[in-house]
KEVEXKOL-191715 format. One record per residue (C-alpha): residue in three letters; x, y, z. Coordinates in Angstrom, 3 decimals, padded with zeros to 6 digits, always signed. Layout:
<resn ALA; px X; py Y; pz Z> $
...
END
This chain:
<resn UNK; px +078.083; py +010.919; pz -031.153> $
<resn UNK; px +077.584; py +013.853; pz -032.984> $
<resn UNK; px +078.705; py +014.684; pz -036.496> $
<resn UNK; px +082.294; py +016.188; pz -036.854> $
<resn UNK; px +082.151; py +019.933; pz -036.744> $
<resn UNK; px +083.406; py +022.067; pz -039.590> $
<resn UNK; px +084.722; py +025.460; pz -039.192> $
<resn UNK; px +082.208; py +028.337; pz -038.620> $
<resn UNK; px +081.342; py +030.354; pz -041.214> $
<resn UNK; px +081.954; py +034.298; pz -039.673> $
<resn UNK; px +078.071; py +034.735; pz -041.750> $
<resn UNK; px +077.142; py +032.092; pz -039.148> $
<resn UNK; px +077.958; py +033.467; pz -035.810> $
<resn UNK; px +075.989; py +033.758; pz -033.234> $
<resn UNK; px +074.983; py +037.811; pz -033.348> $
<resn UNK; px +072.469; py +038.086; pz -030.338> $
<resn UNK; px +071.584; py +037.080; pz -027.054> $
<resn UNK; px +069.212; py +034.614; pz -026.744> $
<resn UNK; px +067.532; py +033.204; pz -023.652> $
<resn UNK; px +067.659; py +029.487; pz -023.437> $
<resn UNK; px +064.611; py +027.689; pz -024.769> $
<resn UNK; px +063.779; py +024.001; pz -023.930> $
<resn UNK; px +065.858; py +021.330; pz -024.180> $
<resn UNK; px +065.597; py +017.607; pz -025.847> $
<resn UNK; px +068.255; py +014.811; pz -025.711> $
<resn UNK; px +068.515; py +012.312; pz -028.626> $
<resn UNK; px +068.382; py +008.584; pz -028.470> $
<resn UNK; px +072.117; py +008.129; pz -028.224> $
<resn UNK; px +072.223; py +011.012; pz -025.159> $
<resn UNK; px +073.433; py +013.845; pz -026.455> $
<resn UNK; px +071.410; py +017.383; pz -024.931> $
<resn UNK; px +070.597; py +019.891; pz -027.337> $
<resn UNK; px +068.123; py +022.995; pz -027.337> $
<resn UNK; px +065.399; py +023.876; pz -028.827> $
<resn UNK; px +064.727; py +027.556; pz -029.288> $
<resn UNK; px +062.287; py +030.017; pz -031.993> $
<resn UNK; px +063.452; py +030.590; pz -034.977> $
<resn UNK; px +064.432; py +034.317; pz -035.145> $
<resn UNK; px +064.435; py +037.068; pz -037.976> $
<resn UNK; px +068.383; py +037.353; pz -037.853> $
<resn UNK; px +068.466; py +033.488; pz -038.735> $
<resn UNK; px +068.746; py +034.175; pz -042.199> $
<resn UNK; px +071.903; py +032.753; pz -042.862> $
<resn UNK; px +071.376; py +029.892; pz -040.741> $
<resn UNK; px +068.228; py +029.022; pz -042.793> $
<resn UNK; px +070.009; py +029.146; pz -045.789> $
<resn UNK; px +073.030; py +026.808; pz -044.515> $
<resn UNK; px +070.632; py +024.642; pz -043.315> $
<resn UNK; px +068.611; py +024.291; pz -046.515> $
<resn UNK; px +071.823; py +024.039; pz -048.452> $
<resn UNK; px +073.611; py +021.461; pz -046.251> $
<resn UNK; px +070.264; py +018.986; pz -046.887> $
<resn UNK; px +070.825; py +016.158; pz -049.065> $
<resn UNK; px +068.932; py +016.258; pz -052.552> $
<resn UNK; px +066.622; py +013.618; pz -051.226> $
<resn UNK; px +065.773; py +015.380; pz -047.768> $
<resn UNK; px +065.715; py +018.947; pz -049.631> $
<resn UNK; px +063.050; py +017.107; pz -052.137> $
<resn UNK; px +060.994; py +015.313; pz -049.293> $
<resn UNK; px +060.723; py +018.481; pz -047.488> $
<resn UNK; px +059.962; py +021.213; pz -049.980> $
<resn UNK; px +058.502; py +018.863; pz -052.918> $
<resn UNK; px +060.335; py +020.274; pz -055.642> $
<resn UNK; px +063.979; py +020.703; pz -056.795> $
<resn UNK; px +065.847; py +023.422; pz -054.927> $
<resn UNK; px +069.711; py +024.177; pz -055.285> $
<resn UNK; px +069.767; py +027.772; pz -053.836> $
<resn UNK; px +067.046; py +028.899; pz -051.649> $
<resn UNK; px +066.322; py +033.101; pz -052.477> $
<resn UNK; px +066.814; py +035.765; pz -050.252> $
<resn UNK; px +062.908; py +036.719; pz -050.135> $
<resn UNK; px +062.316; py +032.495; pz -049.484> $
<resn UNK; px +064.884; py +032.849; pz -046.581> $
<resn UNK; px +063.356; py +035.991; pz -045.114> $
<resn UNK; px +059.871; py +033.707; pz -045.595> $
<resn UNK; px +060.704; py +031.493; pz -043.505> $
<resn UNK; px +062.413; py +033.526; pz -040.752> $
<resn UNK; px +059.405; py +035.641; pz -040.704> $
<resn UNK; px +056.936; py +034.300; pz -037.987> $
<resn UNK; px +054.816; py +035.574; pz -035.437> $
<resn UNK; px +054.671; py +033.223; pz -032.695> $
<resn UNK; px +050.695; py +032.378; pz -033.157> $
<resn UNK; px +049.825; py +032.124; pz -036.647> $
<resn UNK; px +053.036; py +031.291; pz -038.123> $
<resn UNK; px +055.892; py +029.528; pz -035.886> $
<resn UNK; px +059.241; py +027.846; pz -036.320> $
<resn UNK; px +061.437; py +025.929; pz -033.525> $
<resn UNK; px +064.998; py +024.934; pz -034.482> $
<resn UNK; px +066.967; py +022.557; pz -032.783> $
<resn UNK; px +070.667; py +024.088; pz -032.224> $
<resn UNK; px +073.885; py +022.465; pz -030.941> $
<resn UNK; px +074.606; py +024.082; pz -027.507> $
<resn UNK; px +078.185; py +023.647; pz -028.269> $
<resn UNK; px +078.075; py +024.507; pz -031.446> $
<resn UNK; px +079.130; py +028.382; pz -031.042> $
<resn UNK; px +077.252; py +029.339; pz -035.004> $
<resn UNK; px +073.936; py +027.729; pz -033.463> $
<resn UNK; px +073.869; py +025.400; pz -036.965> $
<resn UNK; px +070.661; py +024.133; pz -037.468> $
<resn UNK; px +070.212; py +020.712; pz -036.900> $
<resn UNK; px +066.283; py +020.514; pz -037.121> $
<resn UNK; px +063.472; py +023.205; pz -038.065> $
<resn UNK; px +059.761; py +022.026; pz -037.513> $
<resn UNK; px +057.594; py +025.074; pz -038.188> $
<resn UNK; px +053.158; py +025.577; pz -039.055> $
<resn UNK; px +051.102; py +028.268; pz -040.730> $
<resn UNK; px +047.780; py +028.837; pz -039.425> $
<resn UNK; px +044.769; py +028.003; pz -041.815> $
<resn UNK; px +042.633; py +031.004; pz -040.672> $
<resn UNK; px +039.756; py +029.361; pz -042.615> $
<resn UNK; px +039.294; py +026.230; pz -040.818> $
<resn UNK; px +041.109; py +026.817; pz -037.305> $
<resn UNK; px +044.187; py +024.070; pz -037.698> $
<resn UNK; px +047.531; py +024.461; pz -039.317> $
<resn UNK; px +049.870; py +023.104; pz -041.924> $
<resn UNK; px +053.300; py +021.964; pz -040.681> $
<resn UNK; px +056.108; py +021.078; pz -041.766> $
<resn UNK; px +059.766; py +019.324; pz -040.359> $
<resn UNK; px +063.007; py +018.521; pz -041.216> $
<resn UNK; px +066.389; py +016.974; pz -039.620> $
<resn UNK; px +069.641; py +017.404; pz -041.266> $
<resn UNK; px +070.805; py +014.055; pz -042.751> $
<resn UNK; px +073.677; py +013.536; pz -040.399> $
<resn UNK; px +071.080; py +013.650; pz -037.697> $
<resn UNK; px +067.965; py +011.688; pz -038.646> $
<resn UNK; px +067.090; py +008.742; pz -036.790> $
<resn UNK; px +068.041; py +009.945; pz -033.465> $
<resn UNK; px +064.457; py +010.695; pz -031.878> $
<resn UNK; px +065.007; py +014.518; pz -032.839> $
<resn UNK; px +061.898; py +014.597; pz -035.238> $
<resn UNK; px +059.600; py +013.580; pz -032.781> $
<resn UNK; px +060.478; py +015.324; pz -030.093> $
<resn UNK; px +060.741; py +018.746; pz -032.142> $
<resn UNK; px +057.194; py +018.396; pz -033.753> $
<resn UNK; px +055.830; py +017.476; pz -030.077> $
<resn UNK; px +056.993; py +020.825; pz -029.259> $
<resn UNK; px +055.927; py +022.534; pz -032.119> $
<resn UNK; px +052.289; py +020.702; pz -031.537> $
<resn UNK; px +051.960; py +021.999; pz -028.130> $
<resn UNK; px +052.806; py +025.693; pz -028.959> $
<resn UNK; px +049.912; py +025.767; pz -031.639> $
<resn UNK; px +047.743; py +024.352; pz -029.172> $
<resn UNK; px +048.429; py +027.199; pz -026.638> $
<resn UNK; px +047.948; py +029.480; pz -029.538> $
<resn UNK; px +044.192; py +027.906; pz -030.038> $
<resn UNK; px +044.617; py +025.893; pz -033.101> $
<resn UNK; px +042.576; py +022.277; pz -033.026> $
<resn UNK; px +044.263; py +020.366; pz -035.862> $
<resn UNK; px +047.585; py +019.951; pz -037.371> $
<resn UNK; px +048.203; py +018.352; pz -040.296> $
<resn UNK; px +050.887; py +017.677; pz -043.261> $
<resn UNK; px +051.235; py +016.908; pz -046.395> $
<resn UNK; px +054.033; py +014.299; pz -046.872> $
<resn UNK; px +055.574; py +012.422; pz -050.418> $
<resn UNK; px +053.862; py +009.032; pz -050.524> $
<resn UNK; px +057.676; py +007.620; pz -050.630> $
<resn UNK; px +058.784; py +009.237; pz -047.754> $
<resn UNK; px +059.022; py +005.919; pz -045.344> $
<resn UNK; px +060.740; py +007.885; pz -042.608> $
<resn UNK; px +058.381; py +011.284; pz -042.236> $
<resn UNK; px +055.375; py +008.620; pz -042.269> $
<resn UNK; px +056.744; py +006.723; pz -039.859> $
<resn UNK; px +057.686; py +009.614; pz -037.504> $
<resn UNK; px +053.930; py +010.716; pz -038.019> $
<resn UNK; px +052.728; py +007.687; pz -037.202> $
<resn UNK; px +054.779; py +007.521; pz -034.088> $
<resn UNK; px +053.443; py +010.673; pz -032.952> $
<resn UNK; px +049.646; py +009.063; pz -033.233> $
<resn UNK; px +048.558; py +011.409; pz -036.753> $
<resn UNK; px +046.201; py +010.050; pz -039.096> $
<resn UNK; px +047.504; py +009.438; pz -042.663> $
<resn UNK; px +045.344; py +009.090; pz -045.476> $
<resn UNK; px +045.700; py +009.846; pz -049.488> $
<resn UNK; px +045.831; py +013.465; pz -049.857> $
<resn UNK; px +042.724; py +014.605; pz -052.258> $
<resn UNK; px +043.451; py +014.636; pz -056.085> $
<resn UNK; px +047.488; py +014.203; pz -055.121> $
<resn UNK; px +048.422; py +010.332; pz -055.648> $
<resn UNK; px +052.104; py +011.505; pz -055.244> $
<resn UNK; px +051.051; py +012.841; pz -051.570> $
<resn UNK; px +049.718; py +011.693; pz -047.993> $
<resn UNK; px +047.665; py +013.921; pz -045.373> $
<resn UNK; px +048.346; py +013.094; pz -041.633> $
<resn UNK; px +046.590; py +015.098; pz -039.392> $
<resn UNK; px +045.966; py +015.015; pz -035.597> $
<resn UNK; px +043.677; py +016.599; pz -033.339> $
<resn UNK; px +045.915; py +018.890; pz -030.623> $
<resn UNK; px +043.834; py +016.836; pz -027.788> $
<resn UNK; px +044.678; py +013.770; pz -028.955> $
<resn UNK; px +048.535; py +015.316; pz -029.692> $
<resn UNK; px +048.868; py +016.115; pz -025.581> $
<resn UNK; px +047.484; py +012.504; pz -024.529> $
<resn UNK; px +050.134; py +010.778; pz -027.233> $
<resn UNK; px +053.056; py +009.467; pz -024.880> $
END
């Protein structure tokens, strides 16, 4: 089932109208949408950030982070749909839209494939979310033109490796980072992966 709600935060509230993006359904059946991240998700970002255990903050950013800054918020709420992108999974009954999931990539203009990145709140994880989210995120690049995605994940982190490996990505020792792996995937390869 899903995690109990806490009270909405008025900073939280849902401020525009959005049209309805897609929709995925985790392993235990519950429906939940999937939508761009948008520049008046500042707050969300934060909360979302925030809320992460130390351990999922630290496998996802790769360094120690209590309070994320305004100019790192407006960062990564700042994307324009080809080079840069960002799809959150929200709650469709969940009237603040809480983020439950935000996969995102930044174009390499130098070698035509992008860097991405994801991460599932803690209460969350395990639930087929992940996989789901970053098969989205892999076909938008695609239909923006980019070849190759790839990421650079914390040799530790058992369940982001086994995600990637789910989703048919290479994963090799990143160069001159013993701490790090690099799994990568060709977008061809990424539409003919069940």
């Amino acid at each position: 089932g899903r995690p109990a709600a806490r009270v909405c935060d008025p900073g939280l509230a849902v401020t525009t109208a959005e049209a309805l993006g897609a929709s995925i359904t985790t392993s235990d059946g519950i429906p939940l949408r999937v939508r761009p991240i948008a520049a008046d998700d500042g707050e969300r970002e934060r909360h979302f950030i925030k809320s992460l255990s130390a351990e999922s903050r630290y496998n996802r950013l790769m360094y120690q982070l209590r309070e994320p800054s305004s100019g790192f918020v407006r960062q990564l709420t700042t994307i324009d749909h080809v080079n840069t992108m960002a799809l959150v999974v929200v709650d469709p009954i969940d009237a603040c839209e809480r983020f439950i999931a935000v996969a995102r990539y930044a174009r390499d203009p130098r070698i035509d494939a992008a860097e991405f990145a994801l991460t599932v709140a803690d209460a969350w994880q395990r639930r087929r979310i992940g996989s789901q989210l970053a098969r989205a995120l892999f076909r938008h690049a695609a239909s923006q033109g980019i070849s190759r995605i790839y990421g650079y994940i914390l040799a530790n982190n058992d369940g982001m490796l086994s995600l990637v490996r789910a989703l048919g990505m290479t994963i090799r020792a990143a160069p001159n980072e013993p701490q790090l792996m690099l799994a990568s995937i060709e977008l061809t390869a990424a539409k003919q992966h069940p």
